[in-house]
C-alpha positions as CSV (number, residue, x, y, z in Angstrom):
1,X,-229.2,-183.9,-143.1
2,X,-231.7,-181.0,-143.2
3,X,-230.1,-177.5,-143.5
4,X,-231.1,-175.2,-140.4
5,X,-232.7,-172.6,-141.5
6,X,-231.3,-170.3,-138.8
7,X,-227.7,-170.4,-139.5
8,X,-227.2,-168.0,-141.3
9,X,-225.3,-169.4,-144.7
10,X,-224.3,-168.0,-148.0
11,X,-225.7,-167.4,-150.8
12,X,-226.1,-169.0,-154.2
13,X,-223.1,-167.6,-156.6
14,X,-224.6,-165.8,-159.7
15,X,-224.9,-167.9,-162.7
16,X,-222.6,-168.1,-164.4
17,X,-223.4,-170.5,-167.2
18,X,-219.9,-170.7,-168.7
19,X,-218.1,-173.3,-170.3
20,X,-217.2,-175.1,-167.2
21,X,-220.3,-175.6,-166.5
22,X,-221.3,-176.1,-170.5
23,X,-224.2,-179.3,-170.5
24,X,-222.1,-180.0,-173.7
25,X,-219.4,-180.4,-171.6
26,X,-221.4,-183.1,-170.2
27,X,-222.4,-186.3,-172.4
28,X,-224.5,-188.1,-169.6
29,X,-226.4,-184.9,-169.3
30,X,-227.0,-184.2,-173.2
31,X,-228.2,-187.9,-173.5
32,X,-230.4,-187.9,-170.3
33,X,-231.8,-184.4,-171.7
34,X,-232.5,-186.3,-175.3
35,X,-234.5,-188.9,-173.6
36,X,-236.0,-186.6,-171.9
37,X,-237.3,-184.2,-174.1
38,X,-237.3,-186.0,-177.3
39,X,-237.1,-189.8,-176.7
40,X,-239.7,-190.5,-179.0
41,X,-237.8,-189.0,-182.0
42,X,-234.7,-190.9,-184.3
43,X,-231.5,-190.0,-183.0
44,X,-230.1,-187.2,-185.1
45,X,-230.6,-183.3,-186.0
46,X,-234.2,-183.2,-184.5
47,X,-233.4,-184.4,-181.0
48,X,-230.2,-182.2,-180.7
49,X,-231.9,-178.9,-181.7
50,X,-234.8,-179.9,-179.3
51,X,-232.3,-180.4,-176.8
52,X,-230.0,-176.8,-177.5
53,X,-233.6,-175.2,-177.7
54,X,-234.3,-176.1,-173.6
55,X,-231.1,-175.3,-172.8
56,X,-231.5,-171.8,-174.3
57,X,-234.9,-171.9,-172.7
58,X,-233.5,-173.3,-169.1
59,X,-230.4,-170.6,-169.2
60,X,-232.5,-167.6,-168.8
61,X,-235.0,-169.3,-166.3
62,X,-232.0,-169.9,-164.3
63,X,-230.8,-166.4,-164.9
64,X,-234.5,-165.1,-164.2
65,X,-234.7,-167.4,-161.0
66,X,-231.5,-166.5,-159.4
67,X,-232.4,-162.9,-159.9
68,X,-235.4,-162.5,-157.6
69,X,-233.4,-164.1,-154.9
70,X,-235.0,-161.9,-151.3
71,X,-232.6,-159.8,-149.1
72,X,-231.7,-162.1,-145.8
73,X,-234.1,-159.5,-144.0
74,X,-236.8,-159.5,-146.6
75,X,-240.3,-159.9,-144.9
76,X,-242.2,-162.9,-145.6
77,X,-245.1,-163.2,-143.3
78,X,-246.3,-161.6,-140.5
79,X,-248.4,-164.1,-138.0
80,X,-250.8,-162.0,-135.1
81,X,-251.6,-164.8,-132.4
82,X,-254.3,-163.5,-129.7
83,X,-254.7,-165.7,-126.6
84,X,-257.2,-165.4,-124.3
85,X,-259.6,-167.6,-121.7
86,X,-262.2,-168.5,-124.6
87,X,-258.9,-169.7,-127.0
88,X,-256.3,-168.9,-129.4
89,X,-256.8,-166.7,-132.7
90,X,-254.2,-166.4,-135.1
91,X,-254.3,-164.4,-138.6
92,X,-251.7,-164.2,-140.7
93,X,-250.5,-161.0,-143.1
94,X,-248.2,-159.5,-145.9
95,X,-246.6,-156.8,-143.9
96,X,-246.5,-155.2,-140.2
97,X,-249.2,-153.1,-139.2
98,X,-248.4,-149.7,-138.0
99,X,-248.2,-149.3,-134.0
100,X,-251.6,-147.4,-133.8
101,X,-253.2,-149.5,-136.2
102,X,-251.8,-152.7,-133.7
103,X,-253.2,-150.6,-130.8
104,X,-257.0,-150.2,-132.5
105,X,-257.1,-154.0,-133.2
106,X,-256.5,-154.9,-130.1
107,X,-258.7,-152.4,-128.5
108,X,-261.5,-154.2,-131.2
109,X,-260.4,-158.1,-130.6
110,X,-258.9,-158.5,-127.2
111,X,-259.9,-158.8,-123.2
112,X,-257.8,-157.3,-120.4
113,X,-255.3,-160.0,-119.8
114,X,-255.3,-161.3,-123.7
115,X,-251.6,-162.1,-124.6
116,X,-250.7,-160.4,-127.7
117,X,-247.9,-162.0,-129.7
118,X,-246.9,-160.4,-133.5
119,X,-244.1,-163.0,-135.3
120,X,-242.2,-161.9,-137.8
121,X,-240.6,-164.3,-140.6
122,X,-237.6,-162.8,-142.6
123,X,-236.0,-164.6,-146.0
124,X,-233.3,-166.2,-143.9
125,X,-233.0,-164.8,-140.6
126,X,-235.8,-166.8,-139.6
127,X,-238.8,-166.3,-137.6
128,X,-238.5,-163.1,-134.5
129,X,-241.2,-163.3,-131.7
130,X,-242.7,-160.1,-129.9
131,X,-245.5,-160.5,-127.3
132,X,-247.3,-158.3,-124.5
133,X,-250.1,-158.8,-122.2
134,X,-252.8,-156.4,-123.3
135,X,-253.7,-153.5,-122.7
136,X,-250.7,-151.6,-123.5
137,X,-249.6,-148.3,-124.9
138,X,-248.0,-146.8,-127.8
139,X,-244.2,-147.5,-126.2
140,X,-245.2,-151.7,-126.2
141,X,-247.4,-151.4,-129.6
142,X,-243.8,-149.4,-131.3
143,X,-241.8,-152.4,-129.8
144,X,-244.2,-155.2,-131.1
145,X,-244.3,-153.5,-134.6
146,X,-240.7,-152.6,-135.3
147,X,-239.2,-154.1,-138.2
148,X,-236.4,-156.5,-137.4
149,X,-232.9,-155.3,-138.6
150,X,-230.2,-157.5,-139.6
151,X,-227.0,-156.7,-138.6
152,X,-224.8,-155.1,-141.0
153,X,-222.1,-157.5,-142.8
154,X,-224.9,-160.5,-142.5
155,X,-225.3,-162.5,-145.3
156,X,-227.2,-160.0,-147.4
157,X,-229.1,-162.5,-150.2
């Protein structure tokens, strides 16, 4: 079963790395991590300190991965879809642009009747559609441009 990726969920715990959750702890592991990293040496002193070295090696990775986990509402991707009679356009971008700057865009790339519609993608709160029917003013371009706000208490990582 896929997970749906708009239910919000919580988070990974930190890592804790402790001795519960020790690979030595685990013989099926160390001997599945021997093969693996040094199957082609004699059993013995060799394979084991190859072994503790990856471990040492794979401990701060995890630490370093779990670390740069994004805030729920962190900003992925920002999609700009123009439709109009001649077809659709669609770029996409890093961040929003600024209501004026939407407004001067359109006013360079769209046709009275163009629908306008600026998606934004968030870490986990998924994907939040805005659209208008151009031209519009500075009130629409503010609403099409705002930055989408979790609500407080939501699962925050």
């Amino acid at each position: 079963m896929s997970p749906d990726h708009n239910v919000p969920t919580e988070p990974l715990s930190p890592f804790q790395g402790g001795a519960a959750a020790h690979p030595a702890r685990q013989a099926w592991l160390l001997e599945e991590l021997e093969q693996w990293f040094a199957g082609d040496l004699p059993d013995g002193r060799d394979r084991r300190r190859i072994v503790a070295q990856a471990l040492r090696s794979a401990t701060e990775d995890a630490h370093h991965w779990l670390d740069q986990r994004l805030p729920c509402d962190h900003l992925l991707r920002v999609d700009l879809h123009l439709c109009n009679k001649a077809g659709p356009r669609h770029s996409v971008f890093p961040s929003l642009p600024t209501p004026l700057g939407l407004l001067l865009i359109c006013l360079d790339q769209c046709q009275v009747g163009d629908e306008v519609v600026l998606v934004q993608e968030l870490a986990k709160s998924g994907r939040v559609e805005a659209r208008a029917t151009w031209p519009f003013g500075m009130d629409e371009a503010e609403t099409l441009t705002r930055p989408v706000r979790v609500p407080v208490g939501a699962n925050q990582a």
